[in-house]
DRENSE-278824 format. One record per residue (C-alpha): residue in three letters; residue number from 1; chain; x, y, z. Coordinates in Angstrom, 2 decimals. Layout:
% residues N
<"ALA", NUM, "A", <X, Y, Z>>;
...
% end
This chain:
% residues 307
<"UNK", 1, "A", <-97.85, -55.74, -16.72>>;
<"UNK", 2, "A", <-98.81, -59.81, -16.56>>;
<"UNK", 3, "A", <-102.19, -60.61, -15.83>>;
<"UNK", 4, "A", <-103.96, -63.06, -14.37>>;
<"UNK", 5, "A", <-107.41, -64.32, -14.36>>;
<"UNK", 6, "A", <-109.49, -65.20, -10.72>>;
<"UNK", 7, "A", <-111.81, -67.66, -10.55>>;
<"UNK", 8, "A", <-114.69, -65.27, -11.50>>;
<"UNK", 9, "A", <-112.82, -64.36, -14.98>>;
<"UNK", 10, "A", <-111.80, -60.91, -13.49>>;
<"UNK", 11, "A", <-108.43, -59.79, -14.43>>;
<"UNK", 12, "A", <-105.71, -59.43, -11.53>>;
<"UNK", 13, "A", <-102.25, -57.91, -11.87>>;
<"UNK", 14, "A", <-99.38, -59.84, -11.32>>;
<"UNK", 15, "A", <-97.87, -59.45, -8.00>>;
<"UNK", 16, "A", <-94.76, -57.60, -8.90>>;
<"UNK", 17, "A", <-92.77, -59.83, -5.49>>;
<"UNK", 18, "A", <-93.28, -62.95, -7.51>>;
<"UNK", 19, "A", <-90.98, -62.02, -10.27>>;
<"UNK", 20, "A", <-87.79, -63.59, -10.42>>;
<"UNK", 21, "A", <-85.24, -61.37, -8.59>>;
<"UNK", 22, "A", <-82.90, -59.21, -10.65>>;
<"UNK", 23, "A", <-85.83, -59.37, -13.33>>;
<"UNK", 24, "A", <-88.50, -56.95, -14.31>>;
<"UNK", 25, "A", <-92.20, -58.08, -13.67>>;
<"UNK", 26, "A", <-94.06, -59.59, -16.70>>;
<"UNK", 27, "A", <-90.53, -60.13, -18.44>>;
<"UNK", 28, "A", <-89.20, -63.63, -19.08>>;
<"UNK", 29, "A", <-85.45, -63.77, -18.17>>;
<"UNK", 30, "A", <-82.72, -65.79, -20.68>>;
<"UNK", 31, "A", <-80.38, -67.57, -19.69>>;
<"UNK", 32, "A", <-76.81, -66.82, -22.01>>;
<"UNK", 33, "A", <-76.77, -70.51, -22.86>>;
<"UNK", 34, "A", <-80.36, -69.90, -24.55>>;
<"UNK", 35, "A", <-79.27, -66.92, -25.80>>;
<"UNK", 36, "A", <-76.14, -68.95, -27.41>>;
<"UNK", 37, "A", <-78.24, -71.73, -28.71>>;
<"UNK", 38, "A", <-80.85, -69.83, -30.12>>;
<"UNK", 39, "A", <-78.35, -67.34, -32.28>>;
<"UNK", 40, "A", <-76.32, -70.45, -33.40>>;
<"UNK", 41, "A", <-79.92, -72.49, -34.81>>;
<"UNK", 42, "A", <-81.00, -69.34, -36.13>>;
<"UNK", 43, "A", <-77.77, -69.04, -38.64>>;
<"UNK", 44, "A", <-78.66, -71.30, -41.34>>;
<"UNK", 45, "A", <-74.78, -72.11, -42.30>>;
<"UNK", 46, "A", <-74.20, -72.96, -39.32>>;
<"UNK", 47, "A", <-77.00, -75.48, -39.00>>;
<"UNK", 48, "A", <-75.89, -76.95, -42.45>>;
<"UNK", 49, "A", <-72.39, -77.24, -41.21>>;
<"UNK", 50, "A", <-73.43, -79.00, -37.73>>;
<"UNK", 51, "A", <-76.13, -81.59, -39.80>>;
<"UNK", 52, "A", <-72.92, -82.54, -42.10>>;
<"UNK", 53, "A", <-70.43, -83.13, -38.81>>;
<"UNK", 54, "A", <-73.29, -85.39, -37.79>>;
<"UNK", 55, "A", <-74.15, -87.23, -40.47>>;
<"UNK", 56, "A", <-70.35, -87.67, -40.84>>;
<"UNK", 57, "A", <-70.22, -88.87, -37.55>>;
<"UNK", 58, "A", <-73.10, -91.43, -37.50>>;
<"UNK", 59, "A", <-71.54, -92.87, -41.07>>;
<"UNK", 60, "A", <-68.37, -93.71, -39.10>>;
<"UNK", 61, "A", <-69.85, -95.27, -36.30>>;
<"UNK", 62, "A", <-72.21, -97.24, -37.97>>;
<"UNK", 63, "A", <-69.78, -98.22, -40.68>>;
<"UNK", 64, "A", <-70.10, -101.73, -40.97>>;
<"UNK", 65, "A", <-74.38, -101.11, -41.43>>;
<"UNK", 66, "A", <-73.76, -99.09, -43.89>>;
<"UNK", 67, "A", <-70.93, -100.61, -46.36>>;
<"UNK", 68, "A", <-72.37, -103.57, -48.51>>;
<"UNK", 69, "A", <-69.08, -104.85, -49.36>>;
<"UNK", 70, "A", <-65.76, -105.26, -46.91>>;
<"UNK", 71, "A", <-63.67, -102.22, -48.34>>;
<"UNK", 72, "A", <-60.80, -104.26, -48.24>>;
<"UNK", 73, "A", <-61.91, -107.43, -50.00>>;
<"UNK", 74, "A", <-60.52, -107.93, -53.41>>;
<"UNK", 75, "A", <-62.72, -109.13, -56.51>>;
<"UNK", 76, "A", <-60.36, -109.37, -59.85>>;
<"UNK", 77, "A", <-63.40, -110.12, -61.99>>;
<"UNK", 78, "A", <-65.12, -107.11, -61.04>>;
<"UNK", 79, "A", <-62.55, -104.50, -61.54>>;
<"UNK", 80, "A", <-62.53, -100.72, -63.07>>;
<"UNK", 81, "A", <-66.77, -101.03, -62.99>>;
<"UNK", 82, "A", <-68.85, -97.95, -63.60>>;
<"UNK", 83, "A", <-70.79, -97.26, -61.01>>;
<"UNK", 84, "A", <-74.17, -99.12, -61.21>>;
<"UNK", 85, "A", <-75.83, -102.04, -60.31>>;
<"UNK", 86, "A", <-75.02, -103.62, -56.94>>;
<"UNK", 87, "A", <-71.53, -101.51, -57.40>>;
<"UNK", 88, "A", <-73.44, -98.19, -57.81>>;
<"UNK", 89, "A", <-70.53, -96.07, -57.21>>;
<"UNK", 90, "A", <-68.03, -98.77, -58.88>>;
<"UNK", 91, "A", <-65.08, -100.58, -58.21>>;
<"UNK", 92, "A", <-61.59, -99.53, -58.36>>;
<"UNK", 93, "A", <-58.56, -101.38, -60.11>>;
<"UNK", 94, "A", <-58.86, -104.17, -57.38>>;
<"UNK", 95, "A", <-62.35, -104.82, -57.32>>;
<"UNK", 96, "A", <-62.84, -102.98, -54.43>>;
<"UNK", 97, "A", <-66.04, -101.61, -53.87>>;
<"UNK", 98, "A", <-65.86, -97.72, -53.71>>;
<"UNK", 99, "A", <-68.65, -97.23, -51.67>>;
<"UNK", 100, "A", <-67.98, -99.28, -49.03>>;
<"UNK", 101, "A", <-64.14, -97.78, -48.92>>;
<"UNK", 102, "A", <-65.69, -94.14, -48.85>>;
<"UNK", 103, "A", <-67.78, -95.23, -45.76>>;
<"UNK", 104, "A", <-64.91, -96.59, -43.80>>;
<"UNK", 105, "A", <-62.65, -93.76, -44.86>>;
<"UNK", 106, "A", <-65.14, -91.68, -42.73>>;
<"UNK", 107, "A", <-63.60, -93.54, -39.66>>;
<"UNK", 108, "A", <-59.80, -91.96, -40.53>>;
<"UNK", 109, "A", <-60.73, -88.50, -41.43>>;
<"UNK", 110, "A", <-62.62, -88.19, -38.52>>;
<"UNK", 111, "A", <-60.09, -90.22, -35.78>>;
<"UNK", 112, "A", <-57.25, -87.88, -37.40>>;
<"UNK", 113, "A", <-59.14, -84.23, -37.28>>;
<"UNK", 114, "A", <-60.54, -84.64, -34.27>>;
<"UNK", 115, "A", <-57.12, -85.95, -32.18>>;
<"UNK", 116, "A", <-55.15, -83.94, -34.04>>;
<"UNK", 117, "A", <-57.15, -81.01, -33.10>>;
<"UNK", 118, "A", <-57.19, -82.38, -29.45>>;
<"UNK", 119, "A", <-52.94, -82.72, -28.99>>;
<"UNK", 120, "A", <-52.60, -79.35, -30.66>>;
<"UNK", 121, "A", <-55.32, -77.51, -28.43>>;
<"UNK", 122, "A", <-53.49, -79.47, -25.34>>;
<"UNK", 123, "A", <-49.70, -77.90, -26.07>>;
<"UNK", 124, "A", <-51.22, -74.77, -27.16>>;
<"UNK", 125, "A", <-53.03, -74.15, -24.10>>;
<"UNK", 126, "A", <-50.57, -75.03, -22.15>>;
<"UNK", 127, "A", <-48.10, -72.98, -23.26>>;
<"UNK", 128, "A", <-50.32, -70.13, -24.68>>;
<"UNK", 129, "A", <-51.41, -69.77, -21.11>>;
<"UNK", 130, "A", <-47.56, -69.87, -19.76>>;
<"UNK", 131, "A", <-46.82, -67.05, -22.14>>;
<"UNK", 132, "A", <-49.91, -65.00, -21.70>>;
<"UNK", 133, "A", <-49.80, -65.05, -17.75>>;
<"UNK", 134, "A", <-46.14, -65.19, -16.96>>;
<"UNK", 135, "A", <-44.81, -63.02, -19.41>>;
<"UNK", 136, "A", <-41.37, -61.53, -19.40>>;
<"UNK", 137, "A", <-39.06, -64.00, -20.40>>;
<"UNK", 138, "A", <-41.29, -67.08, -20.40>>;
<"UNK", 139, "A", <-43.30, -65.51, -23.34>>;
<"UNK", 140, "A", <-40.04, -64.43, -25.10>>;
<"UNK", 141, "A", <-38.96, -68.15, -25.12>>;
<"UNK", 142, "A", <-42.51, -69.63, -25.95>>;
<"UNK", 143, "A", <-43.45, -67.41, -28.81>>;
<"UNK", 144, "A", <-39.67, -67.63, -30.47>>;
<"UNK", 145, "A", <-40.50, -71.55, -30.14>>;
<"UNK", 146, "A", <-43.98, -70.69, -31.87>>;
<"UNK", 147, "A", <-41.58, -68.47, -35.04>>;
<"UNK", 148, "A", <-40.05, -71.58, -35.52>>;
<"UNK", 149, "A", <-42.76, -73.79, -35.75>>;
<"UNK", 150, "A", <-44.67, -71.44, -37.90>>;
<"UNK", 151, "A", <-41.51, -71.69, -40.22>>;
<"UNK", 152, "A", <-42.37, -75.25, -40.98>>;
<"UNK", 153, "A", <-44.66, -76.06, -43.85>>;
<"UNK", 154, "A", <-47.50, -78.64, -41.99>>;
<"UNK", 155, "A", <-47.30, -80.59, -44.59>>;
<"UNK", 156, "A", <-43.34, -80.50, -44.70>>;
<"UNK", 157, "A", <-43.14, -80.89, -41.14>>;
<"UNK", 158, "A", <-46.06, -84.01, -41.00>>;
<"UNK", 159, "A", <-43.49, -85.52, -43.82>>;
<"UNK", 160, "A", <-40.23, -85.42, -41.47>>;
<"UNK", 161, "A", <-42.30, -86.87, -38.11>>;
<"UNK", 162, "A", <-43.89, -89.44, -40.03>>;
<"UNK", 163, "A", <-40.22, -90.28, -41.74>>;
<"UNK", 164, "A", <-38.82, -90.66, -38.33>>;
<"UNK", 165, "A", <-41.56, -92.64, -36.54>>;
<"UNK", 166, "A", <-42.92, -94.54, -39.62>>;
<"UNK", 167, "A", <-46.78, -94.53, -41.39>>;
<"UNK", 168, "A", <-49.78, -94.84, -39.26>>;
<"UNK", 169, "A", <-52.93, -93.34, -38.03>>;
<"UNK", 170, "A", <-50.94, -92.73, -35.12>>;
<"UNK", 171, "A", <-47.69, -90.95, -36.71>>;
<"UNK", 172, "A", <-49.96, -89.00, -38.90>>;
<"UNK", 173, "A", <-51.88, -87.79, -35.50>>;
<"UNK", 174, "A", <-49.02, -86.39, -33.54>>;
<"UNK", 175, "A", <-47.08, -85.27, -36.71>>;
<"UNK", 176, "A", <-50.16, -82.90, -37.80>>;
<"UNK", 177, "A", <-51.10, -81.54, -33.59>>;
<"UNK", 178, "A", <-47.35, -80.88, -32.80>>;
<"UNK", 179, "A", <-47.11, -78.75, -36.26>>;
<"UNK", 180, "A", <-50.11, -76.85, -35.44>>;
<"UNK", 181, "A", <-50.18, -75.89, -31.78>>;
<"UNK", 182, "A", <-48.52, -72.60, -32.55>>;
<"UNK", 183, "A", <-51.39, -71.12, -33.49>>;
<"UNK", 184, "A", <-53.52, -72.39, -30.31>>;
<"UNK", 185, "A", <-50.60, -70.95, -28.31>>;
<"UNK", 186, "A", <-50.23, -67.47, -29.92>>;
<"UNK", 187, "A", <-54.57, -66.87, -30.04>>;
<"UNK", 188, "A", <-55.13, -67.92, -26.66>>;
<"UNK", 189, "A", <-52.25, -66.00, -25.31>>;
<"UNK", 190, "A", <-53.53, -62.77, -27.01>>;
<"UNK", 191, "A", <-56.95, -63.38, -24.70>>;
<"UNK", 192, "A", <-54.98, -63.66, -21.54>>;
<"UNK", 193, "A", <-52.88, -60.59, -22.39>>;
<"UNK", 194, "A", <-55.98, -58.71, -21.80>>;
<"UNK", 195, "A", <-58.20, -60.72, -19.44>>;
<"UNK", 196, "A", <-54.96, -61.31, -16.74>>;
<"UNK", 197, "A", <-55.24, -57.34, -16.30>>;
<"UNK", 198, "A", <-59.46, -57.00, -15.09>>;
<"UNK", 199, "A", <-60.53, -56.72, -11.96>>;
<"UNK", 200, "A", <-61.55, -60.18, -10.97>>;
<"UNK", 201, "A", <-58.44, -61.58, -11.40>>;
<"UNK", 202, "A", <-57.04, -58.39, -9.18>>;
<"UNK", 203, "A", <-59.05, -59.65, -6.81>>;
<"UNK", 204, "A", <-58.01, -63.45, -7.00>>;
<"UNK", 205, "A", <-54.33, -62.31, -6.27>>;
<"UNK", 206, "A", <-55.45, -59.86, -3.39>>;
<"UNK", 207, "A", <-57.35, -62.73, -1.65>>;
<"UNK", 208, "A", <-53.94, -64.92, -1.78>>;
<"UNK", 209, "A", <-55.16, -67.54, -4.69>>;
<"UNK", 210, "A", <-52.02, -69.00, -6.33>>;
<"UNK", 211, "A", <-51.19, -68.37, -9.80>>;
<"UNK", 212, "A", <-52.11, -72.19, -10.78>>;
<"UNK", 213, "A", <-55.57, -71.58, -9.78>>;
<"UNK", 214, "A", <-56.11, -68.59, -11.13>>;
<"UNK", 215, "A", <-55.34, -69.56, -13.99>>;
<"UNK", 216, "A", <-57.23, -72.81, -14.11>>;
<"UNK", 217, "A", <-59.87, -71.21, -12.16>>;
<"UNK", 218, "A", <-60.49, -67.48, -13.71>>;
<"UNK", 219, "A", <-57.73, -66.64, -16.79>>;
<"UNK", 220, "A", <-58.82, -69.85, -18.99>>;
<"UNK", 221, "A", <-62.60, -70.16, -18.76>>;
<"UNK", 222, "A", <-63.02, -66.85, -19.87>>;
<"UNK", 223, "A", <-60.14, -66.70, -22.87>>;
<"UNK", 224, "A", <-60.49, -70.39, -24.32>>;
<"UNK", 225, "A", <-63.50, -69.29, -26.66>>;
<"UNK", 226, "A", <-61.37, -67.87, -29.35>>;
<"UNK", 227, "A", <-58.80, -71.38, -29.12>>;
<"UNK", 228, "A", <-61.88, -73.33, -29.36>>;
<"UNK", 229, "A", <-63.78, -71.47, -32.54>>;
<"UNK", 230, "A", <-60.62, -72.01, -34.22>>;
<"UNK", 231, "A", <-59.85, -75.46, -33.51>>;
<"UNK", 232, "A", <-63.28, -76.51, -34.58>>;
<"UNK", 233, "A", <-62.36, -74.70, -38.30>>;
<"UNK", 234, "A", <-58.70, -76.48, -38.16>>;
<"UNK", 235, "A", <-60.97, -80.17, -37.89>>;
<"UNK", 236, "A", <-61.25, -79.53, -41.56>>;
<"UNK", 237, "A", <-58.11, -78.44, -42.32>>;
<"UNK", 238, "A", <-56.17, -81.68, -39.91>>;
<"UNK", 239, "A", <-58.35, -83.58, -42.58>>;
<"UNK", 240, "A", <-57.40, -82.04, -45.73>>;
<"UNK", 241, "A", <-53.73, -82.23, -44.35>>;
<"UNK", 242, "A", <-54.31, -86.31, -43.42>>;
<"UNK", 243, "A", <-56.01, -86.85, -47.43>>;
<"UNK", 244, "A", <-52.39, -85.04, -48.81>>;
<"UNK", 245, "A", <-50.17, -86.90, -46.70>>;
<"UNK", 246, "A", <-52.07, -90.51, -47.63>>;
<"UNK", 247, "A", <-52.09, -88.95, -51.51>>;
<"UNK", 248, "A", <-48.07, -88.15, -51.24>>;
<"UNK", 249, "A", <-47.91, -92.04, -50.28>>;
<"UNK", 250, "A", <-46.43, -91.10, -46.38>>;
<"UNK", 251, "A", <-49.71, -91.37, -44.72>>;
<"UNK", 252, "A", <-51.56, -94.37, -43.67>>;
<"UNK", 253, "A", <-50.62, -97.40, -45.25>>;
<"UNK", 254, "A", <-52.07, -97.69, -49.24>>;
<"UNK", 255, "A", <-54.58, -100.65, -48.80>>;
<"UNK", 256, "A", <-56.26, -98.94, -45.83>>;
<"UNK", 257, "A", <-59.84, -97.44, -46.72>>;
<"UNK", 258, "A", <-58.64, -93.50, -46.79>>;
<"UNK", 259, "A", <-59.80, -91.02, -48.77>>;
<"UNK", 260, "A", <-56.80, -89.68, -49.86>>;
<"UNK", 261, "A", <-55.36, -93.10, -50.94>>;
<"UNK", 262, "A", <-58.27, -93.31, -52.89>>;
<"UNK", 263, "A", <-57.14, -90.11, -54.63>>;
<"UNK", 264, "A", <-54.10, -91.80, -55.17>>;
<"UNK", 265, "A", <-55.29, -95.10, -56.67>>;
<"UNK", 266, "A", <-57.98, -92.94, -58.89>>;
<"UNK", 267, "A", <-54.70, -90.52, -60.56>>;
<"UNK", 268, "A", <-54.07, -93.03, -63.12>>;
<"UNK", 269, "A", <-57.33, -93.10, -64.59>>;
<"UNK", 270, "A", <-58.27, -89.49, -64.56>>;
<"UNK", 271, "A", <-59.80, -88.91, -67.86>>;
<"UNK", 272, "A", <-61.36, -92.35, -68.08>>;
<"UNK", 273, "A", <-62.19, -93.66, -64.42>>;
<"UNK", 274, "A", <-62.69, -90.03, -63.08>>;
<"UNK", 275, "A", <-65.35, -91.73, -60.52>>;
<"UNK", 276, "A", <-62.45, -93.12, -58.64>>;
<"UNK", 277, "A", <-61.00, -89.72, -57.29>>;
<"UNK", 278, "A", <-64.18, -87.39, -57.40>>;
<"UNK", 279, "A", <-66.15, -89.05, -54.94>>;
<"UNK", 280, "A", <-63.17, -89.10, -52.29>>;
<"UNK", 281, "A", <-62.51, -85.49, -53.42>>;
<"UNK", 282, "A", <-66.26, -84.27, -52.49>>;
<"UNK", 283, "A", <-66.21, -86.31, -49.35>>;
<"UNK", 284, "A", <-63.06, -84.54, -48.04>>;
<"UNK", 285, "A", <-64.20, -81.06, -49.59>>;
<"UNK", 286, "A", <-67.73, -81.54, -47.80>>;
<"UNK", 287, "A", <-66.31, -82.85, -44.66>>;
<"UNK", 288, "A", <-63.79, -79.63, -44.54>>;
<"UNK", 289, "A", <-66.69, -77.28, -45.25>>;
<"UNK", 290, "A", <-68.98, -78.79, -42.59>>;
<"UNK", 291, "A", <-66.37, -78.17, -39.93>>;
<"UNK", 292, "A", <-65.49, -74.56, -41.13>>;
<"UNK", 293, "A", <-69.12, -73.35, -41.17>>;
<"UNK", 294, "A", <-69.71, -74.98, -37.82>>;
<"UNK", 295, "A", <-67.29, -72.77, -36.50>>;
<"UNK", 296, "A", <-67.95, -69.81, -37.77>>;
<"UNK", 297, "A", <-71.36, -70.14, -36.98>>;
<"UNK", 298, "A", <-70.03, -70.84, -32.86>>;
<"UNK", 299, "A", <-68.07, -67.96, -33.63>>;
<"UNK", 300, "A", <-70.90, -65.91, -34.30>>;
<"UNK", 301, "A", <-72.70, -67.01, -31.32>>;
<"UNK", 302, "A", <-70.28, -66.71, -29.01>>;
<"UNK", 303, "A", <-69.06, -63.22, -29.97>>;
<"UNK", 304, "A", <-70.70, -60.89, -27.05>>;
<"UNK", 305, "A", <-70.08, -57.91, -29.54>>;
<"UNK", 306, "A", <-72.61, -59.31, -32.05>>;
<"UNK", 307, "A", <-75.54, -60.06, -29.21>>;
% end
């Protein structure tokens, strides 16, 4: 029991009708958004993984603080340097500073995971929720559309889009969601398979709500937590994807500041320049692995079975 202390120094119980109601007297109640925040800070890899998004995020808004150089500014007598000096991690066969090209290229990886991630998770909800509620023949036709989809290669299937509508931040953004909604679809449909049949949402339909709002209202709030662990892991992966794609030459155009085209400009010197395509290649491995433990440390503090 909580005690207090009168004026006099005498100890006094707690009056138990103070308490909080629903609680116990003398015990502090916690809220589940506490509870969630407190489980994901105390994973360490998760922490890690949420310090490198930021840091990743503050070096592409702050870009132009941070580069010394333009990253597209040419300087012939400067060309193939080691890094060092003012150049400290070099120049490539150009003259273009390396540095300043790896903080720009911060800007693309980050524009490209993130919408890609955001126009899959769109058609994926959308019609992951069609299929899960509806059923029947609507989830026949939606899932067989899914097969197909998950047929496709994403890199293979990026490669045709980006044919058809040309190369582009913008090509490389739709190519990459529309290839990998399937999996947004199929997960969050899975959720609603199970949460459609509990008694809240019995009791939605018995009170005369329509099937729009329960589904807006109760189905989605409590099934989107899977779609979203997973589409904070698939950041990485939309970025991994967007370095190939530049690499293979059908990405953004060549000049732009990309990691990936930096890959590509450093191939020819591997073995004698290797500066010019490990730096990229540590950027986009770090970036990837800061997004993938950030996840699975939401995962882990999300998951009800693990408080």
């Amino acid at each position: 029991m909580t005690e207090l202390v009168t004026g006099t120094g005498e100890p006094k119980a707690a009056d138990p009708a103070a308490a909080p109601q629903g609680a116990e007297p003398g015990v502090a109640r916690v809220s589940q958004w506490s509870d969630i925040r407190h489980r994901f800070f105390a994973n360490k890899l998760a922490v890690v993984g949420l310090a490198i998004i930021v840091l990743l995020v503050l070096t592409a808004i702050f870009a132009p603080l941070l580069a010394p150089f333009d990253p597209l500014k040419q300087n012939l007598n400067a060309t193939l340097r080691s890094p060092g000096g003012e150049h400290f991690l070099g120049t490539d066969a150009l003259g273009r500073d390396q540095f300043s090209r790896l903080v720009y290229g911060s800007r693309i990886a980050m524009i490209v995971g993130l919408a890609s991630m955001f126009v899959a998770m769109i058609i994926g909800i959308v019609f992951g929720a069609m299929a899960g509620y509806f059923g029947r023949w609507v989830d026949t036709v939606i899932m067989r559309a899914a097969d197909i989809f998950f047929a496709f290669p994403l890199l293979i299937g990026a490669i045709v889009i980006i044919l058809l509508m040309g190369r582009g931040v913008l090509p490389v953004v739709l190519s990459l969601g529309i290839f990998s909604w399937a999996t947004y679809a199929r997960l969050l449909r899975s959720q609603i398979l199970s949460v459609r049949e509990m008694d809240f949402v019995h009791a939605a339909k018995a009170l005369g709500a329509s099937r729009s709002r329960i589904i807006r209202k109760h189905i989605l709030p409590n099934s989107l937590t899977t779609v979203l662990v997973y589409g904070t892991s698939n950041v990485g992966i939309a970025i991994v994807a967007e370095a190939s794609l530049s690499y293979l030459g059908v990405g953004v155009d060549p000049e732009v500041a990309e990691w990936g085209n930096m890959i590509s400009a450093g191939r020819g010197f591997m073995g004698v320049k290797d500066y010019m395509w490990t730096y990229p290649s540590l950027a986009i491995v770090i970036t990837a692995l800061g997004f993938i433990l950030l996840g699975n440390g939401l995962r882990d503090a999300l998951d009800p079975k693990l408080r």
